[in-house]
C-alpha positions, 0 to 999 in steps of 0.5 A: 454391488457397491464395494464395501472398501469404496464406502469406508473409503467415502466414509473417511474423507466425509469425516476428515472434511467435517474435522477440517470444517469444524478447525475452519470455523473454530479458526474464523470465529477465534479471528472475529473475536480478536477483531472485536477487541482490536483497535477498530482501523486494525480490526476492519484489516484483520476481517478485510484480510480473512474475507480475502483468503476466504473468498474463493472457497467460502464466499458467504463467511467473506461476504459476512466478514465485509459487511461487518468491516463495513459497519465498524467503518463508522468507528474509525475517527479519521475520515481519510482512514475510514475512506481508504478502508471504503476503498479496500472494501470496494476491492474484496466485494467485488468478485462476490457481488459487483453490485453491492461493491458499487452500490457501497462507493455512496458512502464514500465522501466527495473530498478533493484531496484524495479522490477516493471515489475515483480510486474504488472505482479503479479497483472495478474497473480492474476487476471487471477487465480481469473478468471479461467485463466492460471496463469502458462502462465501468469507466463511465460510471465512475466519472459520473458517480463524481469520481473526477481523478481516475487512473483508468479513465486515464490509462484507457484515453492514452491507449485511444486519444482519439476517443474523443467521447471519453474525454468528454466524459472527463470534462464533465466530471470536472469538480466544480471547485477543483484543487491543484490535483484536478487541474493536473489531472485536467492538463494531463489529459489535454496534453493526450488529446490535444494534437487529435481534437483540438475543439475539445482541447480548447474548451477543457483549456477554458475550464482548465484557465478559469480555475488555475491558482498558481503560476505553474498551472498557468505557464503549463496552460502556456505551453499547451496552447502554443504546442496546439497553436501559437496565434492561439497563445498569442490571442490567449495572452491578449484576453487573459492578463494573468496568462501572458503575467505568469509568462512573464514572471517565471517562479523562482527556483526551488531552494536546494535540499541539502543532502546528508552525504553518507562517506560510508567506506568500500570494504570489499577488498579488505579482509574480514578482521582489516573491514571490521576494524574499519566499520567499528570506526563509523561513529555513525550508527546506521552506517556502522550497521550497514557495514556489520551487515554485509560483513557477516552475510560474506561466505567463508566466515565462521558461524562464530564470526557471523554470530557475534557481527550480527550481535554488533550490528544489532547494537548499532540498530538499537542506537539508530534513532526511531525511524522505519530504517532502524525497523528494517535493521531489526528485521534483516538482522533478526530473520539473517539469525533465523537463516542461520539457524541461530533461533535464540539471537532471531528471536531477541531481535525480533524482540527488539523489533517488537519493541521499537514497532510498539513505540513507533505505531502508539497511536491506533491508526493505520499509520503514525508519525514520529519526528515527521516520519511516517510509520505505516503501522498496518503493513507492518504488523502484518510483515511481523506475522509473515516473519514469525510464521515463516521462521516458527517464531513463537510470540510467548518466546518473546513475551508479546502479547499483542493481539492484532499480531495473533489475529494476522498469525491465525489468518496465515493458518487458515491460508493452507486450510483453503488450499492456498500458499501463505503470501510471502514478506513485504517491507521486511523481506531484505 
């Protein structure tokens, strides 16, 4: 007979699963809706992200997530976004259907710039070797798919340069109009197989000269063919004019880059009131801030000292000009305080951190620049949410109403509900 404390027991862990389904679902539909209303390069993250965590235990919702992100791709306005987005997707479809992973890389543009075609298809071969697959095969498929510039193809010649059939393979997917990178990429490949076949050396150094634009390519070429042969380089420069100019006329150095030496003094030996005199001396902001930080994270000082330190180096922070050290500063202050149990002093740092995010990435877009520097606005939102969960930081503490924050906040809940660890800090984790 079967026992009746067995049953109650079954019946208890049915209930409690359902309760967990039904959190699980309410959790993924509230995400899908933020990602409707977000910017859409933030909105294809928020559901490439939640398909990630959900892959493992609920492949059908990550498969649903994916193919949505896929048709919002056609919303992002910058084509070198939507195709890195292709790439991502590529990635996370593969351990769900290989298949339809590279049937997707069709729609991702032939650009020489940036070889997208090339790199999703690295993300299967990767996956395919991680699974016990043929990465050769996959290899091969992304060099005749266009996919010219792969790191796999590359990586796979320098274990075997005497494969002699890959090389050939990479000659063929040479672009018919290559830029600067492919005829890199090109070279770089001689140089593996050149002392092993020197027949398939020459015949990619013929492409390799037909398409040189620059000097450099040139005199690389150069020095290619006198590494294989030097009678070679000598009938080379006879037939090629520009060959044996390029040696001739070597391009003149670089101008040098003037760096801006920070003369930022050693406080180590001196004592806390005698290094906090000298680090309010630093007219610069950044420098004064470097020097305040590592003040108060010395051991033996009060947690009043540590306090108001920090509250003098995140005033030297907020004088930096916009910049993704000034963010930085803002984290490692604002997560120190949290550290320390100083929960109202982490909480206006992050704060401020909020502020200036908010005015670093304006534009709606993966990344923005300001005075020529860029912000990489994706990875950062996602460093916020990690911080905040991590030290229970609530948003409404700080007054921020940011949705493309909450969206990443509930994708971290859901990490515990699949019976998976949170990931940890990226940018932001000093």
């Amino acid at each position: 007979m079967f026992p009746y404390w067995l049953a109650l027991v079954i019946l208890f862990q049915q209930q409690e699963a359902s309760v967990e389904q039904k959190r699980l679902s309410a959790m993924i539909g509230q995400i899908r809706r933020l990602a409707a209303s977000e910017p859409v390069v933030f909105g294809i993250d928020t559901r490439l992200r939640t398909a990630e965590v959900l892959t493992a235990k609920h492949p059908k919702i990550a498969k649903d997530l994916l193919r949505e992100a896929e048709g919002a791709a056609a919303g992002i306005t910058s084509p070198d976004e939507q195709d890195q987005m292709r790439v991502r997707m590529v990635e996370f479809m593969a351990p769900l259907d290989l298949v339809e992973a590279e049937h997707s890389i069709a729609s991702i543009r032939r650009v020489r710039d940036e070889d997208y075609v090339a790199q999703a298809y690295d993300k299967l071969v990767v996956f395919v070797a991680r699974n016990r697959g043929n990465p050769r095969e996959m290899i091969s498929k992304g060099l005749a798919a266009g996919g010219f510039r792969s790191e796999s193809a590359a990586k796979k010649l320098e274990e075997r340069p005497n494969d002699a059939g890959l090389f050939a393979e990479i000659l063929s997917a040479f672009p018919q109009s290559p830029n600067d990178k492919d005829i890199q990429y090109l070279l770089d490949r001689i140089k593996q197989i050149a002392g092993l076949n020197r027949a398939l050396a020459v015949e990619a150094i013929d492409k390799a000269l037909n398409a040189a634009h620059s000097k450099k390519e040139l005199r690389e070429i150069a020095s290619i063919l006198g590494a294989i042969d030097p009678e070679l380089l000598k009938r080379y420069q006879t037939e090629h004019d520009d060959l044996a100019a390029a040696m001739a006329t070597p391009d003149p150095p670089p101008p040098a880059q003037e760096k801006q030496e920070l003369n930022t003094p050693d406080l180590s030996n001196l004592s806390y009131l005698d290094a906090l005199t000298e680090a309010r001396k630093q007219a610069n902001p950044a420098e004064r801030a470097g020097l305040l930080i590592e003040i108060y994270r010395r051991d033996g000082i009060s947690p009043q000292q540590r306090a108001m330190v920090a509250s003098e180096a995140l005033t030297a922070v907020s004088a930096m000009p916009l910049s993704n050290d000034k963010l930085v500063g803002m984290a490692m202050i604002s997560r120190d305080h949290a550290r320390n149990g100083d929960p109202a002093n982490a909480a206006y740092a992050a704060e401020l951190l909020a502020e200036t995010y908010a005015k670093a990435c304006d534009c709606d877009h993966a990344s923005c620049e300001h005075s020529g520097e860029t912000f990489d606005c994706l990875q950062m939102i996602d460093d916020f949410a990690k911080y905040l969960d991590e030290f229970k930081i609530s948003p409404e503490t700080m007054d921020l109403n940011n949705i493309s924050l909450e969206a990443r906040l509930l994708i971290l809940k859901l990490y515990p509900l699949v019976g998976l660890k949170a990931p940890s800090f990226g940018i932001f984790g000093n």
